[in-house]
C-alpha positions, 0 to 999 in steps of 0.5 A, a space after each residue: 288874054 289879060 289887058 296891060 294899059 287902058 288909054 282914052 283916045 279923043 276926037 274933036 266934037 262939034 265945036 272942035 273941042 277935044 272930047 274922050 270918046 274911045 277907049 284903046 285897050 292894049 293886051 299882055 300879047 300887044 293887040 289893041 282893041 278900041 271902041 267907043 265910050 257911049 258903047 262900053 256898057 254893052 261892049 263885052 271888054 267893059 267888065 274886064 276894064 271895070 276889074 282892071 281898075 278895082 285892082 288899082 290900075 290907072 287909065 291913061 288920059 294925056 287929054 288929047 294931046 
């Protein structure tokens, strides 16, 4: 399965500012996988989201709007 869109998702931290905090991973098949940015170097999707991006892919930031 190969991912077709890579979106950060954001979450307020504990001055209720809006921090990037997960990952969401849309795949060619449409499933979506999140999980958290601290966790992405031992999550197993990490490689493929590093790949992804050296082919030229953008993530999508909207900046927790």
């Amino acid at each position: 399965m190969q991912i077709s869109n890579i979106k950060y998702l954001y979450t307020p931290n504990s001055e209720r500012v809006m921090t990037k905090f997960h990952y969401e991973l849309t795949w060619s098949n449409g499933d979506k996988s999140t999980f958290r940015i601290e966790d992405a170097e031992s999550n197993r999707h990490y490689e493929d989201i590093l790949k992804w991006v050296a082919d030229g892919n953008t993530i999508t930031d909207d900046g927790g709007e």
